[in-house]
N, CA and C atoms of all chains as a GROMACS GRO file, in nm:
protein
  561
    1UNK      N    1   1.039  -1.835   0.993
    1UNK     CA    2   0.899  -1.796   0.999
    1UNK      C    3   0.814  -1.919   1.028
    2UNK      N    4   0.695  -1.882   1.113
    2UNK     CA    5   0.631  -2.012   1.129
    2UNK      C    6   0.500  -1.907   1.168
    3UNK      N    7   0.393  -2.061   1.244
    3UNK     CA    8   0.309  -2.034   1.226
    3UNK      C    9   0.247  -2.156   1.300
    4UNK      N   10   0.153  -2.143   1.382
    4UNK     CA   11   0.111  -2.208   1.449
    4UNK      C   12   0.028  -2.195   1.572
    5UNK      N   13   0.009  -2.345   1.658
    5UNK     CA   14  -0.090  -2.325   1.796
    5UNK      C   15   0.009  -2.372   1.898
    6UNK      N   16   0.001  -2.271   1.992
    6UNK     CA   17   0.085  -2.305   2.166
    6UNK      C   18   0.031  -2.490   2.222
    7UNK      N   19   0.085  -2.499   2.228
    7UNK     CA   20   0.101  -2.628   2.331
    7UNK      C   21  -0.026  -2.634   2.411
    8UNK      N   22  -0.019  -2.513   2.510
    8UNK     CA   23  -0.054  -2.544   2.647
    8UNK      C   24  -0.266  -2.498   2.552
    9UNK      N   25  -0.235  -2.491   2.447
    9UNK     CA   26  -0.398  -2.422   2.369
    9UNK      C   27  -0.448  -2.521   2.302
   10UNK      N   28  -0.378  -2.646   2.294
   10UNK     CA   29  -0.447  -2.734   2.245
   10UNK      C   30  -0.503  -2.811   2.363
   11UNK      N   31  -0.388  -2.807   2.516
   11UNK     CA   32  -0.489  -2.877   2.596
   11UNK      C   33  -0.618  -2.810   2.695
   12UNK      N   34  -0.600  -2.687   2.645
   12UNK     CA   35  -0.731  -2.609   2.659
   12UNK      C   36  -0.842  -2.614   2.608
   13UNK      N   37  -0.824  -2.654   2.476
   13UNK     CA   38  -0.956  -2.736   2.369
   13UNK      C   39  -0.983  -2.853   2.417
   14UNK      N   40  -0.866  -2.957   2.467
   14UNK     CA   41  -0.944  -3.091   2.545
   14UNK      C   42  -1.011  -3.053   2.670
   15UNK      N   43  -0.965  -2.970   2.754
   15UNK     CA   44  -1.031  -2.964   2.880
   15UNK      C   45  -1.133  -2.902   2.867
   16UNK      N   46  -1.224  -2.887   2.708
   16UNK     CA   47  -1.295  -2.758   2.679
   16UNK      C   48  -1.295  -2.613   2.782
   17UNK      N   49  -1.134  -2.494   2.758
   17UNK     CA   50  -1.162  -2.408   2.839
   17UNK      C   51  -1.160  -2.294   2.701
   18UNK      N   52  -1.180  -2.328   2.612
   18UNK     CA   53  -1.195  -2.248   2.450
   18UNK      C   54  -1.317  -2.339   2.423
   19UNK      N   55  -1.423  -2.238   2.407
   19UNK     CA   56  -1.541  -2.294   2.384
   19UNK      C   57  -1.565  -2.195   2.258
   20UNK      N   58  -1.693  -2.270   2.135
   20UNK     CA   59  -1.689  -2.162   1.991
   20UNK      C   60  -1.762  -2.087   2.012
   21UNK      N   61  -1.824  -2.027   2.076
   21UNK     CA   62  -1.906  -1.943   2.121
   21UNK      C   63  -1.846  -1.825   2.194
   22UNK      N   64  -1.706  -1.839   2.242
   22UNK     CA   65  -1.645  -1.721   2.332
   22UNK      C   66  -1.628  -1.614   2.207
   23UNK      N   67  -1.559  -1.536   2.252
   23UNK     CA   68  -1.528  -1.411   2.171
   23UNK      C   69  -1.388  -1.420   2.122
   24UNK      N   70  -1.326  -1.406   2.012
   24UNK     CA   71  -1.207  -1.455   1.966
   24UNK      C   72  -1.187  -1.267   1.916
   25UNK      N   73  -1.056  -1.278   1.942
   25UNK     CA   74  -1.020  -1.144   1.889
   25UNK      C   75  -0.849  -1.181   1.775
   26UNK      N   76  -0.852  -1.100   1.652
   26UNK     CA   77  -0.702  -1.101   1.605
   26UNK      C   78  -0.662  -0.943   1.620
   27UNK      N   79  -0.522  -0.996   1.654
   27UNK     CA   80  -0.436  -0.898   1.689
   27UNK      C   81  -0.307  -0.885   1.637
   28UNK      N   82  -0.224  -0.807   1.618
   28UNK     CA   83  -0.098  -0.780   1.530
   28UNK      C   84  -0.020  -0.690   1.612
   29UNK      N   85   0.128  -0.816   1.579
   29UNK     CA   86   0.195  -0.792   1.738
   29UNK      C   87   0.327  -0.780   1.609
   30UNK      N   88   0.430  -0.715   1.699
   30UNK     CA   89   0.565  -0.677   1.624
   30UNK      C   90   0.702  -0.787   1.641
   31UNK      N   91   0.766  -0.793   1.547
   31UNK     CA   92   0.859  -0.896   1.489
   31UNK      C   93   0.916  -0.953   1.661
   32UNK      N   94   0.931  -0.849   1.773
   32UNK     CA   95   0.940  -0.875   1.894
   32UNK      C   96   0.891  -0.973   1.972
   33UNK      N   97   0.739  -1.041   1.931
   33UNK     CA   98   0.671  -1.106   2.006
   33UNK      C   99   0.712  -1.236   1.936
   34UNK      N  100   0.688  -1.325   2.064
   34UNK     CA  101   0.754  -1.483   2.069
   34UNK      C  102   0.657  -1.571   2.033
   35UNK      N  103   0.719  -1.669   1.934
   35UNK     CA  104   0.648  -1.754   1.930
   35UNK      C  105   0.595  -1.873   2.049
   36UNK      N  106   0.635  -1.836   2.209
   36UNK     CA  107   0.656  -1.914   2.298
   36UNK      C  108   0.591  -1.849   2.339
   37UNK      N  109   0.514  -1.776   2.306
   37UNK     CA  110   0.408  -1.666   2.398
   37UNK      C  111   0.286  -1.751   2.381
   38UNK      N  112   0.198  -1.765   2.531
   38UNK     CA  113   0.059  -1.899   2.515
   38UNK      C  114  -0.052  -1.805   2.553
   39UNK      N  115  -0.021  -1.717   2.600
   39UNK     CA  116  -0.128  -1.618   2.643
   39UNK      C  117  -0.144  -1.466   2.600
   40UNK      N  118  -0.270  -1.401   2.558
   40UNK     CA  119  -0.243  -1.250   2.520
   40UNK      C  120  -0.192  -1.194   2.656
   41UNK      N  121  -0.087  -1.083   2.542
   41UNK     CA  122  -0.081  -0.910   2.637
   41UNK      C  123  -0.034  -0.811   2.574
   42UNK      N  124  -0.018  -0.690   2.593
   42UNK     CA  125  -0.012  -0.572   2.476
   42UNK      C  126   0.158  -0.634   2.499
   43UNK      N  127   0.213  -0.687   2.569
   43UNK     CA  128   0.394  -0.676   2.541
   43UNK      C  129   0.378  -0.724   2.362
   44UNK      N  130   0.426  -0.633   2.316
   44UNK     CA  131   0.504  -0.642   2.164
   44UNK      C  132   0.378  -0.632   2.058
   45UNK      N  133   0.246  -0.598   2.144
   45UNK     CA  134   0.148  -0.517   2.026
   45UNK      C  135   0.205  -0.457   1.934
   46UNK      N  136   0.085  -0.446   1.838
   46UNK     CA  137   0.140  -0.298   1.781
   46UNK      C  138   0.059  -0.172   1.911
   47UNK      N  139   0.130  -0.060   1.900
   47UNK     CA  140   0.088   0.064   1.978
   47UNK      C  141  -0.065   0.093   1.925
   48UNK      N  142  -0.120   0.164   2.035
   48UNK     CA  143  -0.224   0.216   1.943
   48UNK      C  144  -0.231   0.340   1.917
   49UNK      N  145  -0.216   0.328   1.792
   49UNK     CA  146  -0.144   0.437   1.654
   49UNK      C  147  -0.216   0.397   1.578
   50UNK      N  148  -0.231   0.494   1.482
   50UNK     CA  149  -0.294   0.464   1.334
   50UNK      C  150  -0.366   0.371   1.280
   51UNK      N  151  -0.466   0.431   1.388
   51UNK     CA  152  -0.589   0.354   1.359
   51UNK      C  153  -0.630   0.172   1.416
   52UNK      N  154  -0.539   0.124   1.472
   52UNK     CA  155  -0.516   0.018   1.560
   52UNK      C  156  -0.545   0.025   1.697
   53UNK      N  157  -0.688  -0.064   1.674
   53UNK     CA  158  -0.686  -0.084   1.875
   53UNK      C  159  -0.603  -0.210   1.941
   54UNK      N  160  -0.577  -0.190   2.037
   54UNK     CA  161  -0.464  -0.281   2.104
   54UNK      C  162  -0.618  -0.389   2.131
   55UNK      N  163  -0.542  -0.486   2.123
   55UNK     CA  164  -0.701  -0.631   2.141
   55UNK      C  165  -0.659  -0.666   2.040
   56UNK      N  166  -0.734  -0.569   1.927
   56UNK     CA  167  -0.747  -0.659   1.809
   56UNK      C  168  -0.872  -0.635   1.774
   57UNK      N  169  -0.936  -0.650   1.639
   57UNK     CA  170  -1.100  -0.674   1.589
   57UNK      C  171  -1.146  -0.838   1.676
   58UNK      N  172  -1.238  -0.778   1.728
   58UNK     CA  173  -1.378  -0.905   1.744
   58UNK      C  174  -1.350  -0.985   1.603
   59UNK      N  175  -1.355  -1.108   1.634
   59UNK     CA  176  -1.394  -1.216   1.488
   59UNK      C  177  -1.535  -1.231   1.478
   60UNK      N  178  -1.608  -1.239   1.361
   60UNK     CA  179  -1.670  -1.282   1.379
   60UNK      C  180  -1.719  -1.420   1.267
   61UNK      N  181  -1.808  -1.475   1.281
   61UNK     CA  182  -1.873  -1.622   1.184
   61UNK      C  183  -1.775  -1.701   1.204
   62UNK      N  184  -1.734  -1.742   1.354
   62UNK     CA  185  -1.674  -1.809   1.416
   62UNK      C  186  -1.761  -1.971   1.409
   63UNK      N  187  -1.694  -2.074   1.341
   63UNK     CA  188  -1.813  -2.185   1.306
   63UNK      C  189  -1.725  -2.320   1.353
   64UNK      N  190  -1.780  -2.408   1.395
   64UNK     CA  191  -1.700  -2.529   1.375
   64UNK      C  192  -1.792  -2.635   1.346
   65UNK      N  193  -1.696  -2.718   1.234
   65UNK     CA  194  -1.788  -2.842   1.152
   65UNK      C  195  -1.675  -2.920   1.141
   66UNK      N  196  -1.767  -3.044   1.049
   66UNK     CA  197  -1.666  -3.138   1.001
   66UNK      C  198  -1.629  -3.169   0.842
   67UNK      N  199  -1.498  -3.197   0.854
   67UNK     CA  200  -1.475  -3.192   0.728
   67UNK      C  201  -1.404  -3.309   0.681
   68UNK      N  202  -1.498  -3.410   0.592
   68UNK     CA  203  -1.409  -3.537   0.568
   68UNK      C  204  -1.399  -3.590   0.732
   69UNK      N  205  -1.298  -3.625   0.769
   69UNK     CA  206  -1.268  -3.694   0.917
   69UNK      C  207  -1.206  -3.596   1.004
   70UNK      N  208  -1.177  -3.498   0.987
   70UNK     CA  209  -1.148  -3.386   1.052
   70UNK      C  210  -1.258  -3.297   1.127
   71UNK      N  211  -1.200  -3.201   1.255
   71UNK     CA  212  -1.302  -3.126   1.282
   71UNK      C  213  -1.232  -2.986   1.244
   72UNK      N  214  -1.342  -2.911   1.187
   72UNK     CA  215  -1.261  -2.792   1.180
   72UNK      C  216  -1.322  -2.655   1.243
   73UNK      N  217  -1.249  -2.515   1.200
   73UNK     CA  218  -1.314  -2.415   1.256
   73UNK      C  219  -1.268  -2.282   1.175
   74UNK      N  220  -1.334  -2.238   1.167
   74UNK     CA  221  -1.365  -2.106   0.998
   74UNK      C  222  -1.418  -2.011   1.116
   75UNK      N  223  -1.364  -1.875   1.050
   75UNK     CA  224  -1.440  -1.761   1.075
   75UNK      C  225  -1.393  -1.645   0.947
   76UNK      N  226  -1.507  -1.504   0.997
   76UNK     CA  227  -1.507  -1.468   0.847
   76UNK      C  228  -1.409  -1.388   0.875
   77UNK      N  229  -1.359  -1.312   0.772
   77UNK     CA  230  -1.220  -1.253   0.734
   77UNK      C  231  -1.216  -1.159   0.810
   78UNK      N  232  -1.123  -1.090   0.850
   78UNK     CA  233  -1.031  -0.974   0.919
   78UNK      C  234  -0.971  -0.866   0.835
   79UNK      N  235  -1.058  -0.766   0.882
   79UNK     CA  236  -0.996  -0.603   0.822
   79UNK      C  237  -0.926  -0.536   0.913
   80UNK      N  238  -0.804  -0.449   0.922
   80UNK     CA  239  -0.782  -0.340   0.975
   80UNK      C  240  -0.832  -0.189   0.834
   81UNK      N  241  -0.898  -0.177   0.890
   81UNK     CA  242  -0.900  -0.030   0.781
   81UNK      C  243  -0.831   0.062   0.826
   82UNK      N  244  -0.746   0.137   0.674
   82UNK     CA  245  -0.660   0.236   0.655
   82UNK      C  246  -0.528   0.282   0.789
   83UNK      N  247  -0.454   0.166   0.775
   83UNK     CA  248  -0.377   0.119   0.879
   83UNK      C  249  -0.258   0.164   0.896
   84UNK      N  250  -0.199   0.244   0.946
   84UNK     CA  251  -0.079   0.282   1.000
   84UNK      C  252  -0.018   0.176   1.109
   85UNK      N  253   0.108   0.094   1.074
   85UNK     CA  254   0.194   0.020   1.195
   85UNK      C  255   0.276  -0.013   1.102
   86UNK      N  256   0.364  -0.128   1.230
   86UNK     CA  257   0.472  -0.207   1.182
   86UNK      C  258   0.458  -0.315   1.220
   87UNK      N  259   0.424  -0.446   1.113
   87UNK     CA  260   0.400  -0.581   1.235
   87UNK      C  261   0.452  -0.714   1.193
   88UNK      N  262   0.454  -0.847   1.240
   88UNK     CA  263   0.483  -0.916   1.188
   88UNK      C  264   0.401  -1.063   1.177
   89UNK      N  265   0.345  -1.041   1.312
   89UNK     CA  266   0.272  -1.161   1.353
   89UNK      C  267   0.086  -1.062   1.389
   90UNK      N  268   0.016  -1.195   1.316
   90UNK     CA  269  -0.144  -1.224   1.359
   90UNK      C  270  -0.143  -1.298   1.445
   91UNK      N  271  -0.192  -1.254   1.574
   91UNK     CA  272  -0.242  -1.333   1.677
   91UNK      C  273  -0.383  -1.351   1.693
   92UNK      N  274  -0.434  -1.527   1.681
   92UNK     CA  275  -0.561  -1.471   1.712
   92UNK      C  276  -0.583  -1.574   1.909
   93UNK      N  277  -0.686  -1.458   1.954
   93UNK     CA  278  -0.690  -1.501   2.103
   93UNK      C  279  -0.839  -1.464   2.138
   94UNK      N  280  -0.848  -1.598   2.269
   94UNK     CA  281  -0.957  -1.584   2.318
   94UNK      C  282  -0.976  -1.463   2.418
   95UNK      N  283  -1.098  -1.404   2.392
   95UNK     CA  284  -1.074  -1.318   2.505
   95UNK      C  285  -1.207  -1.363   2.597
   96UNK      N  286  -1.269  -1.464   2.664
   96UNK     CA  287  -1.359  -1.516   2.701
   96UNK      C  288  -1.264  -1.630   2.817
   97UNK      N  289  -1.182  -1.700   2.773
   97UNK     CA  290  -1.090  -1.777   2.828
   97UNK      C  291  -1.015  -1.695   2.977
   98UNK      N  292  -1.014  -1.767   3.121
   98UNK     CA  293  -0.976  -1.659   3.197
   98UNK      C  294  -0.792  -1.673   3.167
   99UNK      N  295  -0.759  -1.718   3.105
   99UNK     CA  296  -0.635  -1.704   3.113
   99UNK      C  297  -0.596  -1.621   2.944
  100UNK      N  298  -0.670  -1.576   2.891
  100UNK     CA  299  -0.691  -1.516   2.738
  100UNK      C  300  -0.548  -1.608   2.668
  101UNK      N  301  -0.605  -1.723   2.624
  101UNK     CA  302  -0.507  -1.812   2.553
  101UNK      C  303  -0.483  -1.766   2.439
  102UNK      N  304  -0.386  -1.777   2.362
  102UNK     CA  305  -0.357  -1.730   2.224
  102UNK      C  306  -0.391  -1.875   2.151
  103UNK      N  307  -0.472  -1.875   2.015
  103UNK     CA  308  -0.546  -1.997   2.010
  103UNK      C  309  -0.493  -2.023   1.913
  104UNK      N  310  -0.418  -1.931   1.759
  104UNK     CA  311  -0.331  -1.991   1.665
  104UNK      C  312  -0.243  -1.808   1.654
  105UNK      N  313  -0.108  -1.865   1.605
  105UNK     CA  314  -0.024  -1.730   1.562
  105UNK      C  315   0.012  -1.777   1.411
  106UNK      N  316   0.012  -1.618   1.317
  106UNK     CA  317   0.059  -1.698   1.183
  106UNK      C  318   0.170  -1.553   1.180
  107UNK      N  319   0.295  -1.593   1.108
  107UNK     CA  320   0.386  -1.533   1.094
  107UNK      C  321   0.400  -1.497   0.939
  108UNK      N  322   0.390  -1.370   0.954
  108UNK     CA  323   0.326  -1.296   0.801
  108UNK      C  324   0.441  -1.190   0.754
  109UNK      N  325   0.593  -1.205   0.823
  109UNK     CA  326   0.712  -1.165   0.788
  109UNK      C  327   0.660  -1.025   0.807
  110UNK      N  328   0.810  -0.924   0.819
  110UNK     CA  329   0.784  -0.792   0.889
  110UNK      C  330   0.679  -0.754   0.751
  111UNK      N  331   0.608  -0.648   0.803
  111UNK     CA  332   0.518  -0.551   0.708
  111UNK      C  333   0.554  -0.451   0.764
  112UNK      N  334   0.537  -0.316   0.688
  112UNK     CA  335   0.509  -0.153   0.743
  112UNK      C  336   0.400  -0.102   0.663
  113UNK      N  337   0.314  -0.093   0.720
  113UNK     CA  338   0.218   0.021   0.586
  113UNK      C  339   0.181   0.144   0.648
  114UNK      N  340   0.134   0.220   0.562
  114UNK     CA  341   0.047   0.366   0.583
  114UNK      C  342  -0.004   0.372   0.511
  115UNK      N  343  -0.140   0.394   0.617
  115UNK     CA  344  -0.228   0.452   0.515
  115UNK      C  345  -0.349   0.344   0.447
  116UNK      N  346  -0.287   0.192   0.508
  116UNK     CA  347  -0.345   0.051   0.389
  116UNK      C  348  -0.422   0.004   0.470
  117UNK      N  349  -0.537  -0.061   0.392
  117UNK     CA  350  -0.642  -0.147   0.461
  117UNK      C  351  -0.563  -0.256   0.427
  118UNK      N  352  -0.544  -0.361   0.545
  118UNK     CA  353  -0.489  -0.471   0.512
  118UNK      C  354  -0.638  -0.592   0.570
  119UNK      N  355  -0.685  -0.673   0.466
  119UNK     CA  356  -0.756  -0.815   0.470
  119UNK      C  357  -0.649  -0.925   0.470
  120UNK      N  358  -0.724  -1.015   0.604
  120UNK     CA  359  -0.698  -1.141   0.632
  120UNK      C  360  -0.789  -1.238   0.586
  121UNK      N  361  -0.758  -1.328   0.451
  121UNK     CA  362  -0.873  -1.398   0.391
  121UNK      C  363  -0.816  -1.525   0.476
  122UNK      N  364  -0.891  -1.599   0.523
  122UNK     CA  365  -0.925  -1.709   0.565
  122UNK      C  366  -0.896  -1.846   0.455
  123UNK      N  367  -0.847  -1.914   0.460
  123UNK     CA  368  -0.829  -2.030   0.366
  123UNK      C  369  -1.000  -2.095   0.368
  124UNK      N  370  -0.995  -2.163   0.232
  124UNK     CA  371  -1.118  -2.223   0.239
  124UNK      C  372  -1.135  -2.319   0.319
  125UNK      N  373  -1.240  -2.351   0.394
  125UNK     CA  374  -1.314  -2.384   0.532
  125UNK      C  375  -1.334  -2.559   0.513
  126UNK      N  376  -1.208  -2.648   0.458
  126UNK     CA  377  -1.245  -2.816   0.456
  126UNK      C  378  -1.187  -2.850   0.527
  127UNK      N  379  -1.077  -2.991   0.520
  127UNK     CA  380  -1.028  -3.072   0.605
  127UNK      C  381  -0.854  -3.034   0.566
  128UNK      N  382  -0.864  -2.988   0.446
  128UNK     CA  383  -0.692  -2.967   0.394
  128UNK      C  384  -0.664  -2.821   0.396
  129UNK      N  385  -0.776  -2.722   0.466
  129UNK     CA  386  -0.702  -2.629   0.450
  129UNK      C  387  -0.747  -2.508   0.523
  130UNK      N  388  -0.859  -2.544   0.657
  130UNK     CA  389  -0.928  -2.466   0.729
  130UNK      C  390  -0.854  -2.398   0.790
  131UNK      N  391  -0.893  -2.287   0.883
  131UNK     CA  392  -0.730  -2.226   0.898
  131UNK      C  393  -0.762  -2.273   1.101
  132UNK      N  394  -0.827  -2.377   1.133
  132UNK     CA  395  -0.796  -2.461   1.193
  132UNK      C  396  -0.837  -2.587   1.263
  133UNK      N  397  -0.746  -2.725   1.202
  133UNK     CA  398  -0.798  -2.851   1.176
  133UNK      C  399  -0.738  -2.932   1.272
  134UNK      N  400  -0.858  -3.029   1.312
  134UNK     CA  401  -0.823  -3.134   1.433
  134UNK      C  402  -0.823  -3.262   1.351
  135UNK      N  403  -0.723  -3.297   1.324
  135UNK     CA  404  -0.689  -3.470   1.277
  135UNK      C  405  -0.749  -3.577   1.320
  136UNK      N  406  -0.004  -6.006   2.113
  136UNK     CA  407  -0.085  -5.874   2.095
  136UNK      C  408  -0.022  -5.797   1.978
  137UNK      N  409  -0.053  -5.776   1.906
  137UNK     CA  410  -0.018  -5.644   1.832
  137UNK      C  411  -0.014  -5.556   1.840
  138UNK      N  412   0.091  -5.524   1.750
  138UNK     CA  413   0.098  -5.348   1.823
  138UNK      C  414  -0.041  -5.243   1.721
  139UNK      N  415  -0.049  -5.142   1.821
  139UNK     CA  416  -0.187  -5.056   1.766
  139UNK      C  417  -0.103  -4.964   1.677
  140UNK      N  418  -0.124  -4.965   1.542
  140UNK     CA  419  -0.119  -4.863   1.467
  140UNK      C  420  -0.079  -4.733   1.507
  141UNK      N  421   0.040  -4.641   1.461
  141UNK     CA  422   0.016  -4.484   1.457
  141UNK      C  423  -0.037  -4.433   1.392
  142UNK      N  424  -0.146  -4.325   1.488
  142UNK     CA  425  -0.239  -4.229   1.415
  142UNK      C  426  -0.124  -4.119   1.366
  143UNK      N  427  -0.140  -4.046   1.262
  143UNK     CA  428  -0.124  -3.907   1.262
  143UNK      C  429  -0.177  -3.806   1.228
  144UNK      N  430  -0.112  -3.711   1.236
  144UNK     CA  431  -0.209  -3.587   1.289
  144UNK      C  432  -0.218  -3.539   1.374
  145UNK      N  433  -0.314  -3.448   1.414
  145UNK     CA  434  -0.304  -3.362   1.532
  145UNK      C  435  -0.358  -3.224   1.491
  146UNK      N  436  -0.308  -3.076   1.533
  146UNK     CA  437  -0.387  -2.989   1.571
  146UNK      C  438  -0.314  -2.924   1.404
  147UNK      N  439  -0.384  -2.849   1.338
  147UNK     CA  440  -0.324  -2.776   1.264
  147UNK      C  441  -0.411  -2.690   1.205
  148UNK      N  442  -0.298  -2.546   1.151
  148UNK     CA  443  -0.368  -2.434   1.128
  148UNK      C  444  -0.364  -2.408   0.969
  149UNK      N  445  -0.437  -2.364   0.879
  149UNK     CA  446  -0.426  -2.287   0.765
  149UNK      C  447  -0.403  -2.187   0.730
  150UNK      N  448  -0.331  -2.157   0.634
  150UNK     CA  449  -0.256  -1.998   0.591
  150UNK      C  450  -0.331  -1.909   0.548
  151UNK      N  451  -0.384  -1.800   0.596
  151UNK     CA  452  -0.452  -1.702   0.558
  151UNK      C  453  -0.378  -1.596   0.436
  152UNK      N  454  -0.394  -1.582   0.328
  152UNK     CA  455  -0.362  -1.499   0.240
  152UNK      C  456  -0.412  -1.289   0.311
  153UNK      N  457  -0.290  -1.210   0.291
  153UNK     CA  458  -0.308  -1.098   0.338
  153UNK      C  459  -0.335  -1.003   0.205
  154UNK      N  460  -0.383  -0.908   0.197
  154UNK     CA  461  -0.433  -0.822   0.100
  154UNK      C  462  -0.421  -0.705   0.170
  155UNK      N  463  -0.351  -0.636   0.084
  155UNK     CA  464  -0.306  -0.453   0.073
  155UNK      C  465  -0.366  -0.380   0.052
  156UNK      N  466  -0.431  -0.284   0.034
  156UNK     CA  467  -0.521  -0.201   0.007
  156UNK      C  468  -0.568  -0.106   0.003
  157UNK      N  469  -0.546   0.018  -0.107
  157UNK     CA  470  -0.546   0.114  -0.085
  157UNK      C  471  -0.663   0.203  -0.036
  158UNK      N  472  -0.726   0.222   0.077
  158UNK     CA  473  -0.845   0.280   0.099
  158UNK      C  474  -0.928   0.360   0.033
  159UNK      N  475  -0.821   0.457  -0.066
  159UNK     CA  476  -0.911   0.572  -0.133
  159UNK      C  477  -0.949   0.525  -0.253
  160UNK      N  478  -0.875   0.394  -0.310
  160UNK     CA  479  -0.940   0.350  -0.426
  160UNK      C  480  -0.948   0.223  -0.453
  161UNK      N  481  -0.912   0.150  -0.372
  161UNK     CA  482  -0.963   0.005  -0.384
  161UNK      C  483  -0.849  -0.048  -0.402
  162UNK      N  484  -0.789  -0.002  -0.494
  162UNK     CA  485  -0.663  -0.099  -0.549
  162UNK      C  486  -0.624  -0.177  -0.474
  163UNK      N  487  -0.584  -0.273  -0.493
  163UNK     CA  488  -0.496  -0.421  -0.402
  163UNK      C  489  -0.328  -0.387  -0.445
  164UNK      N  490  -0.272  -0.354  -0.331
  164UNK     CA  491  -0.139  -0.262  -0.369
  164UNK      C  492  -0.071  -0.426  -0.341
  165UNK      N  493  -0.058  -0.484  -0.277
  165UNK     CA  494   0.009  -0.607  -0.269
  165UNK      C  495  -0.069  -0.760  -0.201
  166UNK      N  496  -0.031  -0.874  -0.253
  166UNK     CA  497  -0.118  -0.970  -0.133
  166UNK      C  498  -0.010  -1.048  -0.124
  167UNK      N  499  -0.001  -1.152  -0.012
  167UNK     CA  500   0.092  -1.226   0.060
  167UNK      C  501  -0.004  -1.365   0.060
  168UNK      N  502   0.037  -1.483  -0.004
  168UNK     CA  503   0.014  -1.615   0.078
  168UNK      C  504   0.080  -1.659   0.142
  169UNK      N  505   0.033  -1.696   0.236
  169UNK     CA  506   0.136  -1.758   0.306
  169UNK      C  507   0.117  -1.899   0.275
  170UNK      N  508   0.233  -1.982   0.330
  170UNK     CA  509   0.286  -2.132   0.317
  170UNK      C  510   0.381  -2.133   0.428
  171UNK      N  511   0.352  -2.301   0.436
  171UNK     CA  512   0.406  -2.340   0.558
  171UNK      C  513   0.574  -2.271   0.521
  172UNK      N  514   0.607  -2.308   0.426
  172UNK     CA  515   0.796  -2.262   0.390
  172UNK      C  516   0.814  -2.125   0.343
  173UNK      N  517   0.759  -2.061   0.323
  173UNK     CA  518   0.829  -1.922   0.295
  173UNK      C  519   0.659  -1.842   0.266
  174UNK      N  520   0.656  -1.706   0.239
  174UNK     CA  521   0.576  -1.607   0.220
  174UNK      C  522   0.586  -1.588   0.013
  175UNK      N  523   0.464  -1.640  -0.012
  175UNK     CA  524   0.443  -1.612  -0.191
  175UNK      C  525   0.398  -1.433  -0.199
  176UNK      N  526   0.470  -1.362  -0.233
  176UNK     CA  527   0.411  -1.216  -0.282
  176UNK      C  528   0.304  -1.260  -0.438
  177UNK      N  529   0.203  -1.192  -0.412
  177UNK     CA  530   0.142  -1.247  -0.514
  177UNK      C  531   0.146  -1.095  -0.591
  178UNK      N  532   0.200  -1.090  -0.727
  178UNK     CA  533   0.164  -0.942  -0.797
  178UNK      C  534   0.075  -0.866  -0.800
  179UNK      N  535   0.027  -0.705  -0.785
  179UNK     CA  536  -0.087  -0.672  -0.736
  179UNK      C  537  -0.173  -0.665  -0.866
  180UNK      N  538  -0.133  -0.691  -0.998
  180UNK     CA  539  -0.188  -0.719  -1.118
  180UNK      C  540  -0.239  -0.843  -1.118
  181UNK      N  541  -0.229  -0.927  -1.044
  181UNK     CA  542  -0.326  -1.080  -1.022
  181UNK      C  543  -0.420  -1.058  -1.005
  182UNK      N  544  -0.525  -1.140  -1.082
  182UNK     CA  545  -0.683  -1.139  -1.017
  182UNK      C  546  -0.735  -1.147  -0.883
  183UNK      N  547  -0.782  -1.109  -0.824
  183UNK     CA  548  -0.842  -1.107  -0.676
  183UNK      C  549  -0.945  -1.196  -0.661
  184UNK      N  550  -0.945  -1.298  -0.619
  184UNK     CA  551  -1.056  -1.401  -0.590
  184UNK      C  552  -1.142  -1.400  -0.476
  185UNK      N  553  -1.251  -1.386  -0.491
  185UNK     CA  554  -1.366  -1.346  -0.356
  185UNK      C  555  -1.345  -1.506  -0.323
  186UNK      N  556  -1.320  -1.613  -0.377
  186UNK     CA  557  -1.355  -1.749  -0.313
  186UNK      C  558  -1.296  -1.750  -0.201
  187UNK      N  559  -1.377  -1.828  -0.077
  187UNK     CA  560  -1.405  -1.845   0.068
  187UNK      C  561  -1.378  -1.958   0.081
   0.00000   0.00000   0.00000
């Protein structure tokens, strides 16, 4: 299990082509989808079933500051309400970016629910634990 | 000349904790932290912390 940012998405933040202002979407993709995957696409979504739109929720209170010597970037939490799937991975992706980069994946081991609102709380927003920090 | 110091560091992400939830009544049926090494099930009898 892991968890992490693509390669080719960090040099998209230097070339500024992920700007904080685009539209960030999370999405929940099935034990199928690769961690070598740098760009969104419905391959290995979840379906849209039960109550899941393929994309993903809009993020929103998308912020970036500094923290200590770090730069970081917070946004506010993620609901699916009353959720029918099977998934394994949160993807979150730009959808503003023309190549819709996948900007961090966290690997949240298989789930199945019915029926469940599942929340994505956000780690608290400093230098040790934003849920994502530039050294 | 000396040599220049290694920086470290670089790009990194934080673990979002997941929460279960039963729609019709609130209950928190299960939550998940995650960590870099394995997935913590947290009991759904644990306190629920609004801290951000």
């Amino acid at each position: 299990m892991a968890s992490g940012i693509p390669a080719a998405t960090k040099t998209a933040f230097l070339a500024g082509q992920i700007d904080s202002t685009d539209t960030f979407k999370a999405a929940l993709f099935t034990s199928s989808w690769s961690e070598a995957t740098a760009t969104y696409s419905t391959t290995n979504e979840c379906p849209a079933t039960g109550n899941y739109t393929q994309g993903g929720v809009t993020m929103t209170g998308w912020t970036v500051s500094t923290s200590g010597t770090k730069g970081i970037i917070d946004a506010a939490d993620v609901q699916w309400a009353n959720l029918t799937a099977s998934f394994r991975y949160i993807v979150i992706w730009d959808d503003t970016n023309a190549s819709d980069r996948i900007v961090a994946y966290y690997d949240v081991g298989a789930q199945s629910v019915t029926g469940t609102t599942v929340n994505v709380i956000w780690p608290t927003a400093n230098d040790t634990s934003a849920m994502i920090r530039f050294a | 000349m000396s040599e220049m110091p290694s920086v470290q560091g670089g790009m990194e992400v934080g673990l979002p904790r997941l929460q279960f939830v039963n729609p019709a009544t609130g209950e928190v049926l299960k939550e998940i932290q995650l960590t870099p090494d394995m997935l913590t099930v947290v009991p759904p009898e644990a306190p629920v912390s609004e801290e951000r």
